[in-house]
C-alpha positions as CSV (number, residue, x, y, z in Angstrom):
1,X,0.0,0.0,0.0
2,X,1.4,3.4,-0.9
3,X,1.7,5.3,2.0
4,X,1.4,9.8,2.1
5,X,4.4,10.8,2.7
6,X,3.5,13.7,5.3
7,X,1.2,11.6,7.3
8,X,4.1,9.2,7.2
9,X,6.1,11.9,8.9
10,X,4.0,12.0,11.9
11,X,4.1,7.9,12.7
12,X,7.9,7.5,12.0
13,X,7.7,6.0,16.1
14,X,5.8,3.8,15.5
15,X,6.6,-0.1,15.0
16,X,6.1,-3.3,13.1
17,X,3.8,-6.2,14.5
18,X,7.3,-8.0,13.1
19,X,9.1,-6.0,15.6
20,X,6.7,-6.6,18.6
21,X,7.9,-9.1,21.3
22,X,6.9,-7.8,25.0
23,X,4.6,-4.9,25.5
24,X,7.4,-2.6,25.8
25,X,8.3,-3.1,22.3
26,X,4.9,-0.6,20.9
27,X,6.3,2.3,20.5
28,X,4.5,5.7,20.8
29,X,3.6,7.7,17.3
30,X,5.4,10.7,17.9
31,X,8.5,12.2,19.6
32,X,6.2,13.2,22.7
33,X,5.5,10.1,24.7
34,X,2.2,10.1,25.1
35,X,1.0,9.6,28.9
36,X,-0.5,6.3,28.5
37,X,-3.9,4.9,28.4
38,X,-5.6,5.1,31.7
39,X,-4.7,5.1,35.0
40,X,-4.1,1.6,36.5
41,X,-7.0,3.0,39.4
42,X,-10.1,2.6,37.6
43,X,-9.4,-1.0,36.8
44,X,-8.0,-1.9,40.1
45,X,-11.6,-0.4,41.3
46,X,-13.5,-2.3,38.7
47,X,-11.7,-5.8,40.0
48,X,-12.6,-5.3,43.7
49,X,-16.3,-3.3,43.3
50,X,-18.1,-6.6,42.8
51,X,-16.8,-8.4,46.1
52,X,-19.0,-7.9,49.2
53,X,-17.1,-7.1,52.1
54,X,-13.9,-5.8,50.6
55,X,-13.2,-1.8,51.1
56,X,-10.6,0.1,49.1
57,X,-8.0,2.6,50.6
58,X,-6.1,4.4,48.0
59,X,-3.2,6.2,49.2
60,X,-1.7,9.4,46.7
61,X,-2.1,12.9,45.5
62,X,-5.6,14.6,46.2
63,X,-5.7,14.2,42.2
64,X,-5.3,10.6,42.5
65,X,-8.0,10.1,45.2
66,X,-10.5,12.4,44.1
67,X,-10.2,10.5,40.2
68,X,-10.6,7.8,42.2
69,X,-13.8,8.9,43.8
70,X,-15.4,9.6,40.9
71,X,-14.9,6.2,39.1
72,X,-16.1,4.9,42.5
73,X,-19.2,6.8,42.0
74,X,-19.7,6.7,38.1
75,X,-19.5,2.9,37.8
76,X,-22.1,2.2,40.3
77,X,-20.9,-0.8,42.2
78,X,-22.6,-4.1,42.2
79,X,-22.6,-3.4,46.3
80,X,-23.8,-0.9,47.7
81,X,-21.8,-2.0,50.9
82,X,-18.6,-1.6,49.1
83,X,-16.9,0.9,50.4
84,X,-13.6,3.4,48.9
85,X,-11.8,5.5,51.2
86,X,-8.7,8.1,50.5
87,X,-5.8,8.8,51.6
88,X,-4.7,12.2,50.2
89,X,-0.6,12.9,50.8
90,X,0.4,15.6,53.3
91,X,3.4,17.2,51.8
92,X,5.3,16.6,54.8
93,X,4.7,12.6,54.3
94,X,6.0,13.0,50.8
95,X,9.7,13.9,52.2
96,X,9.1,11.7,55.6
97,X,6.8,9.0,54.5
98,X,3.3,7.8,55.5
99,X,3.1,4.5,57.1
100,X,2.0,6.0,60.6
101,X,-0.9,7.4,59.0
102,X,-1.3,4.9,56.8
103,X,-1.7,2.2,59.9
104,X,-4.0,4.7,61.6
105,X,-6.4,5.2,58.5
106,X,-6.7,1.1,58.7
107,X,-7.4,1.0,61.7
108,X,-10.4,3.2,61.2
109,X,-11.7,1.2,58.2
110,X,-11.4,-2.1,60.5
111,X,-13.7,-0.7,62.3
112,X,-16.3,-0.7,59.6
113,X,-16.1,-4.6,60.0
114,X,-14.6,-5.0,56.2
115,X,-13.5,-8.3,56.1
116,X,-10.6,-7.8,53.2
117,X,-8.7,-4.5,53.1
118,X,-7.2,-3.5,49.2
119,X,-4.4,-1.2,50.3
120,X,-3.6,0.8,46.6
121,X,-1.2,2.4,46.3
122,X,-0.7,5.5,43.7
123,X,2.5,6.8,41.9
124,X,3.6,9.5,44.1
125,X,4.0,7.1,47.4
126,X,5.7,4.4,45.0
127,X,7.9,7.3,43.8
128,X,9.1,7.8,47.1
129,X,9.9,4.6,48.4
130,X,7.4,3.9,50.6
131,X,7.6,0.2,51.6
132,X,3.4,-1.0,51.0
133,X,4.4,-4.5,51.5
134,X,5.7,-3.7,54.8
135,X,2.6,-1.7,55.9
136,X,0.2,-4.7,54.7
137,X,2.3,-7.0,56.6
138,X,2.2,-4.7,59.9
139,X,-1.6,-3.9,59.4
140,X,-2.4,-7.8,59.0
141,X,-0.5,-8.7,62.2
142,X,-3.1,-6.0,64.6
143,X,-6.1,-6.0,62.5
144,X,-9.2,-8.2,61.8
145,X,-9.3,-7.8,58.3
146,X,-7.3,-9.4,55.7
147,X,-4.8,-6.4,54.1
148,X,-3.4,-6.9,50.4
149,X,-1.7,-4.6,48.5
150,X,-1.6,-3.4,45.0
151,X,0.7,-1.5,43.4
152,X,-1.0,1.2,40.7
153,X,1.4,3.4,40.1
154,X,0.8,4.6,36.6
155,X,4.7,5.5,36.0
156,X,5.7,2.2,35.8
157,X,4.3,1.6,32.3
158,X,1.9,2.9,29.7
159,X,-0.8,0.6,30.5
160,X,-3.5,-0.3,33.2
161,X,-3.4,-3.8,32.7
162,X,-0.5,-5.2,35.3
163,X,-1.9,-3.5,37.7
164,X,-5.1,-5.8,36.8
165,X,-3.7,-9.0,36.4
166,X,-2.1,-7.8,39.7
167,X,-5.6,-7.2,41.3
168,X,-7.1,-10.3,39.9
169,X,-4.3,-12.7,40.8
170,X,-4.6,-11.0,44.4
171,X,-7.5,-13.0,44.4
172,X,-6.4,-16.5,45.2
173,X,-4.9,-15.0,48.8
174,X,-8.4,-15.1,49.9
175,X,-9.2,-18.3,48.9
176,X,-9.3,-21.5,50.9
177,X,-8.7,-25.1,50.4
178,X,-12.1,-26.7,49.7
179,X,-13.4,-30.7,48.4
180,X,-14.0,-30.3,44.9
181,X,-17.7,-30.3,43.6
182,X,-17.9,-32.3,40.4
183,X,-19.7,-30.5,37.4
184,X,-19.3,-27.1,38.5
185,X,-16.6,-24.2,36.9
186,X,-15.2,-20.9,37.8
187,X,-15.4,-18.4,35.1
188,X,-12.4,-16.1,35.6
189,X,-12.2,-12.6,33.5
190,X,-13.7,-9.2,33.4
191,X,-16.8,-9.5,32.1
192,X,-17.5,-13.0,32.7
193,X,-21.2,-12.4,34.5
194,X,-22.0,-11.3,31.2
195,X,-21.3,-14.9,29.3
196,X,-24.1,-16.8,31.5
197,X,-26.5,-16.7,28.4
198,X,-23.2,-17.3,25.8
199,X,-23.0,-21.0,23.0
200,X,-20.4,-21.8,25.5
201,X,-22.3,-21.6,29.3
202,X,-25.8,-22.6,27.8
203,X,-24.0,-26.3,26.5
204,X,-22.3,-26.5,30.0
205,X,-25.7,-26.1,31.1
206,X,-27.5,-28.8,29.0
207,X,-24.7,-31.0,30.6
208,X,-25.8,-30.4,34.0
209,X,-22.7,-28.0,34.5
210,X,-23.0,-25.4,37.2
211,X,-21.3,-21.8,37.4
212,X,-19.3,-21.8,41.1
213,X,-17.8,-18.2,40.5
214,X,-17.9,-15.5,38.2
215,X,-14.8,-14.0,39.2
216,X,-14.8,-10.9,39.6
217,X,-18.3,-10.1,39.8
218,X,-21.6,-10.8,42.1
219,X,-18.9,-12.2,45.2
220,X,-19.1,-11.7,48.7
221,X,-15.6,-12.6,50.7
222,X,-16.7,-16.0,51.8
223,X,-18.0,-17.2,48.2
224,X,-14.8,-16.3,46.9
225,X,-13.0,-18.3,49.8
226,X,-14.9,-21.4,48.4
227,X,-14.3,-20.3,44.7
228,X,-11.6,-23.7,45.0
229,X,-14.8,-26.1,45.0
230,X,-14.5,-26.0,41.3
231,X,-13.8,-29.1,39.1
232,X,-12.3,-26.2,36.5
233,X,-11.6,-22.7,35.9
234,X,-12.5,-20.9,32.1
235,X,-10.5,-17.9,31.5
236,X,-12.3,-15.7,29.8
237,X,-9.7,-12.8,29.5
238,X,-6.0,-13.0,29.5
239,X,-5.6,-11.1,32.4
240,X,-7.0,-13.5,34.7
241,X,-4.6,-16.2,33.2
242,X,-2.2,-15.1,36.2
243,X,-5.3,-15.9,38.7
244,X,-6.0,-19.4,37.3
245,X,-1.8,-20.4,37.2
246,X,-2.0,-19.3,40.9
247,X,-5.2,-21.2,41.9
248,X,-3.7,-24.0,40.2
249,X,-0.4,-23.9,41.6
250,X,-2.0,-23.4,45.0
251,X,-5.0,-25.9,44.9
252,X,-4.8,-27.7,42.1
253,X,-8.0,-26.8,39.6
254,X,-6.9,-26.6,36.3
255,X,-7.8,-23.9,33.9
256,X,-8.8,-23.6,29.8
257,X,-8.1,-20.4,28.4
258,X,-10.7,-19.5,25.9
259,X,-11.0,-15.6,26.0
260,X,-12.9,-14.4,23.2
261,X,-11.5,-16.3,20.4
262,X,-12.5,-15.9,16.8
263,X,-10.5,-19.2,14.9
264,X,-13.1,-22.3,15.1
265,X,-10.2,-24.4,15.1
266,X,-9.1,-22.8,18.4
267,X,-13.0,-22.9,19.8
268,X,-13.1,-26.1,19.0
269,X,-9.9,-27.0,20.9
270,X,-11.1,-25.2,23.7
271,X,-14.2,-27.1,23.6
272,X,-12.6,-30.5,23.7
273,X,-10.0,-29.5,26.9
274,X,-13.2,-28.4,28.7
275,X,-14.8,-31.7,28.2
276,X,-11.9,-33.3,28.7
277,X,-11.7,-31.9,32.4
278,X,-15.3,-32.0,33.4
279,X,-15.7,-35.7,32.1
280,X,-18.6,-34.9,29.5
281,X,-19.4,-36.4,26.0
282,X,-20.4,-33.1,23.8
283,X,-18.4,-34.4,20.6
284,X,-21.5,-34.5,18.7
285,X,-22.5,-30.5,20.0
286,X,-18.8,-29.2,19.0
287,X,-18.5,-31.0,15.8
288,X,-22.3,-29.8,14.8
289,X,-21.6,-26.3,16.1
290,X,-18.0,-26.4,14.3
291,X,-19.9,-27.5,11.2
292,X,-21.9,-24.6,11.3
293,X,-19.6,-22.0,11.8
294,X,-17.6,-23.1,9.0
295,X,-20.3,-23.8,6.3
296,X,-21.5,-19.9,8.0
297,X,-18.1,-18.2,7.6
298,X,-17.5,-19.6,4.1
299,X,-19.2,-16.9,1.8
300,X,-17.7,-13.9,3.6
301,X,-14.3,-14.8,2.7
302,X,-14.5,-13.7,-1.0
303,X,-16.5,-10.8,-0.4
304,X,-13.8,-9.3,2.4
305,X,-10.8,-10.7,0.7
306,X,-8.2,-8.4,0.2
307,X,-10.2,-5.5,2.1
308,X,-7.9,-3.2,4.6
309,X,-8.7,-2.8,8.3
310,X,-7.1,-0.9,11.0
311,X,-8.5,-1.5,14.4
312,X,-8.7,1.1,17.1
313,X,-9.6,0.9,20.7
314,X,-11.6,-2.3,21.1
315,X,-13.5,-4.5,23.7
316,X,-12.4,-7.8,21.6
317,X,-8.4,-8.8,22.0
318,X,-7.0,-6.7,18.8
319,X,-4.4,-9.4,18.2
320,X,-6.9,-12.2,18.1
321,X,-9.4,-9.9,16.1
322,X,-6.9,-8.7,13.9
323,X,-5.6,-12.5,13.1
324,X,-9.4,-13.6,12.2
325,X,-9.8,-11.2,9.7
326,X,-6.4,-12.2,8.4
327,X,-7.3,-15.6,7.9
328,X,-10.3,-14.8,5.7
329,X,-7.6,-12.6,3.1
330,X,-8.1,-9.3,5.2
331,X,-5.2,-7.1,5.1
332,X,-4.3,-5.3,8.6
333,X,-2.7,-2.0,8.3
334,X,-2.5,-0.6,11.9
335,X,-3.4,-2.3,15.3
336,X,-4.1,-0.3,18.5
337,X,-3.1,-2.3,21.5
338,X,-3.8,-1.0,25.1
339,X,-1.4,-4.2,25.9
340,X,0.8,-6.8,24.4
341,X,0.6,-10.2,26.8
342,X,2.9,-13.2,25.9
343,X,0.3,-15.0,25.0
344,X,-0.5,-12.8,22.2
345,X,2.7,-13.9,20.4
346,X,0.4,-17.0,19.6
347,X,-1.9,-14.8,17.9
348,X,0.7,-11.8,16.0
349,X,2.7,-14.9,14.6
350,X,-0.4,-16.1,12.7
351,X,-1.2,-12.9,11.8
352,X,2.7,-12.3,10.2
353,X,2.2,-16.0,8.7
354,X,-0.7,-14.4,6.4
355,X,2.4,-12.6,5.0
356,X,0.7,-9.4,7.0
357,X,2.8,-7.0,8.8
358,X,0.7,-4.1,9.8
359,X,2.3,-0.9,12.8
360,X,1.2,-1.4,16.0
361,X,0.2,1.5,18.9
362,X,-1.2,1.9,22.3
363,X,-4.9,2.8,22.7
364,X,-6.1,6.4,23.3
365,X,-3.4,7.5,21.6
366,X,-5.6,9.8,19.4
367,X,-3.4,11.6,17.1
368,X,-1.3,9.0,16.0
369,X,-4.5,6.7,15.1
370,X,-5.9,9.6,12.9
371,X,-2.0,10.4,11.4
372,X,-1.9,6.7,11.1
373,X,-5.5,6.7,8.8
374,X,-4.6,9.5,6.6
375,X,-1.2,7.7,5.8
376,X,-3.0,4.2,5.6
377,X,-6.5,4.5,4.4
378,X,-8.1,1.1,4.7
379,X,-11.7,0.2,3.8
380,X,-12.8,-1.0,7.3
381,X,-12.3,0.9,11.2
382,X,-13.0,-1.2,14.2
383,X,-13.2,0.3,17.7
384,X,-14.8,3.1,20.0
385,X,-11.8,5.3,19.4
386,X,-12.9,8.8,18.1
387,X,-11.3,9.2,14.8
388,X,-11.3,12.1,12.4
389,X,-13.5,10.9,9.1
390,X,-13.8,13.2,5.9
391,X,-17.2,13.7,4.3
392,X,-15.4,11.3,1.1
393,X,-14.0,8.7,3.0
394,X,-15.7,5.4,1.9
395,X,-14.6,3.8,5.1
396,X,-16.9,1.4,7.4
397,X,-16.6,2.2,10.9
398,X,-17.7,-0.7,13.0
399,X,-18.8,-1.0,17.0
400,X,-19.0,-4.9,18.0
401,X,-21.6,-3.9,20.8
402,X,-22.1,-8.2,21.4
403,X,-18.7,-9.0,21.9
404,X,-18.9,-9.5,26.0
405,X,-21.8,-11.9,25.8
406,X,-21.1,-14.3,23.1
407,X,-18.3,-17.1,23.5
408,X,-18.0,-20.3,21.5
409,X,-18.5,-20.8,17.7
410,X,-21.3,-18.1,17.8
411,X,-18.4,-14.7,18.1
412,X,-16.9,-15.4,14.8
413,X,-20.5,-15.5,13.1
414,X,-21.4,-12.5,15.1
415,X,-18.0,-10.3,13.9
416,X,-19.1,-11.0,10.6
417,X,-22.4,-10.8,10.8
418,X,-21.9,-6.9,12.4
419,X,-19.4,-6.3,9.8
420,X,-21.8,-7.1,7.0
421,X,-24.9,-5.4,9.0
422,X,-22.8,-2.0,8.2
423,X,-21.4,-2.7,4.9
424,X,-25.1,-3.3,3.2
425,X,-23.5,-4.4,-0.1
426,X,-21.6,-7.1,1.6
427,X,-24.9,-8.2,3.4
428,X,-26.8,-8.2,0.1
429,X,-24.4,-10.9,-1.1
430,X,-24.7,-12.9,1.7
431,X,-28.7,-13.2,2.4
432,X,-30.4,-11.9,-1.1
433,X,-31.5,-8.8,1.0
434,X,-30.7,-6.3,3.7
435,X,-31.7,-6.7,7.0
436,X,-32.9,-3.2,8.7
């Protein structure tokens, strides 16, 4: 693809998906590092708001704890018990530290009866040296709650997202030893509450499967003690694969990672390890529903053959999404990535296999997405970033708004299904008709 030279200018920072090994490998799009996505706070909130009994003190700059506030507030917490306190830095503790008052303000939420304690801590008290670990430690040797820390600071790298896995694995410390219940899982992943009506959970179901955990939603404490009682944990996001080693490691219930994968040849492997585990016949189900998919993904391969896609801020892994669409002849040109996990070497090597080598940036990045469109312009945008679109652009801008409640053979169909609900020439080839 010939590239404009002057929008060219403006991405020269930016690298290949060739050159991409660890996260710290995406490189920003101009000479100005851009600040980073989001602060690790919102999703260190977002793990913990759906536990009952667990309070939140966040320890930094009064920016720091009144953002934090205000997530607290926006995203309206599954429990109304759950509780986030602040701890707003005197200037004096920034020279001479704050564990004293640090102790003191735990002491105070004990009170509350919380029965788990997420001591956070922000950038400026990690800047300074202040030892967290040593402060849980103290706190959990004089108080009745449990204490765990987790370490936000946003300084530390340009994403949100080990300060997630962080919160998530933080998880299994609360968790007991328990007999295993046969025929029941742990779903493990943001988001998982939402799957309970997915392909996937509904043929668990028909198999007399039960749901243990959705972890990290709808918990109290003492549910998530017993979250071990399961014969298996799915991962549904690859930020919970850190939570499932540990739970393994610790208690032995083993784990199948199906986030929300688009190849039926990975579903369908996926499918098989599950039944596998749990001891249940559904070869006839997967091979019907495998079946399916392909004889349903079939026609949209020579109608999206060849077309160019650059993806932007999305709720569906980018390197998985961006791999799927290379399979059926797609071309990616640019991928936005708020994170590059090792496991997503798996999916960037099939995607350089396809003989595809698109740039890769971080998410929320908004100038260099837009620089990066008017040098590439591609026939196909996927994502919720808010991009810059002349009145002439022919280019199909598509939202996958069912992403977090399908899982199984039924997300590839839906990707395609939404991409061809937008493009109405592409879904005139497919049914004989457009659907409104």
């Amino acid at each position: 693809m010939e590239i404009n030279s002057i929008s060219k200018e403006n991405i020269n920072n930016l690298r290949k998906l060739s050159d991409i090994k660890k996260d710290k490998d995406i490189k920003q799009g101009a000479y100005a590092i851009y600040p980073g996505s989001r602060c690790p706070l919102a999703l260190v909130n977002h793990v913990f708001s759906g536990i009952n009994g667990v309070a939140k003190l966040i320890v930094g700059t009064a920016e720091c704890t009144y953002y934090n506030k205000n997530i607290s507030i926006r995203s309206k917490d599954e429990f109304e018990s759950n509780t986030t306190w602040s701890y707003s830095l005197d200037p004096k503790e920034v020279i001479f530290g704050c564990s004293d008052g640090i102790i003191s303000a735990l002491q105070e939420i004990d009170k509350t009866g919380a029965e788990v304690i997420v001591l956070v801590s922000a950038c400026v008290p990690e800047m300074i040296g202040e030892d967290f670990q040593g402060i849980a430690r103290k706190a959990n040797s004089i108080l009745n709650a449990k204490v765990i820390h987790i370490n936000a600071a946003h300084f530390k790298c340009y994403s949100s997202i080990p300060s997630k896995e962080a919160s998530l694995s933080s998880l299994c410390d609360i968790m007991e030893k328990q007999n295993v219940e046969k025929d029941t899982i742990n779903l493990l992943g943001e988001g998982s509450n939402k799957l309970l009506k997915s392909e996937v959970i509904s043929l668990l179901k028909e198999h007399n499967i039960k749901i243990n955990c959705t972890i990290p939603h709808n918990l109290t404490v003492d549910s998530l003690r017993k979250a071990p009682s399961a014969a298996l944990s799915i991962v549904t996001d690859i930020a919970a694969l850190p939570l499932a080693e540990r739970i393994h490691e610790k208690f032995g219930t083993p784990y199948v990672l199906f986030p929300h994968l688009l190849d039926i040849d990975e579903i369908k492997t996926a499918y098989k390890e599950i039944a596998s585990y749990l001891d249940i016949s559904i070869e006839k189900e997967i091979d019907e529903l495998y079946i399916n998919a392909k004889e349903g993904i079939e026609p949209y391969k020579s109608i999206l053959k060849g077309k160019t896609f650059a993806s932007g801020y999305m709720l569906l892994d980018p390197f998985i999404h961006s791999a799927f669409l290379s399979s059926l002849g797609m071309k990616p040109v640019y991928i936005e990535a708020e994170y590059f996990f090792d496991k997503n070497k798996l999916w960037s090597d099939k995607i350089l296999s396809l003989d595809c080598n698109p740039y890769v940036g971080h998410t929320f990045n908004f100038s260099t997405i837009n620089n990066a469109l008017k040098a590439f312009p591609v026939d196909y945008f996927f994502g919720y970033t808010p991009i810059e679109k002349s009145e002439t652009s022919a280019m199909k801008c598509i939202k996958y708004k069912n992403y977090d409640s399908e899982l199984g053979f039924e997300q590839p169909l839906g990707v395609l299904k939404n991409i061809c609900y937008i493009n109405k020439s592409c879904n005139h080839e497919i049914n004989g008709e457009v659907n409104e």
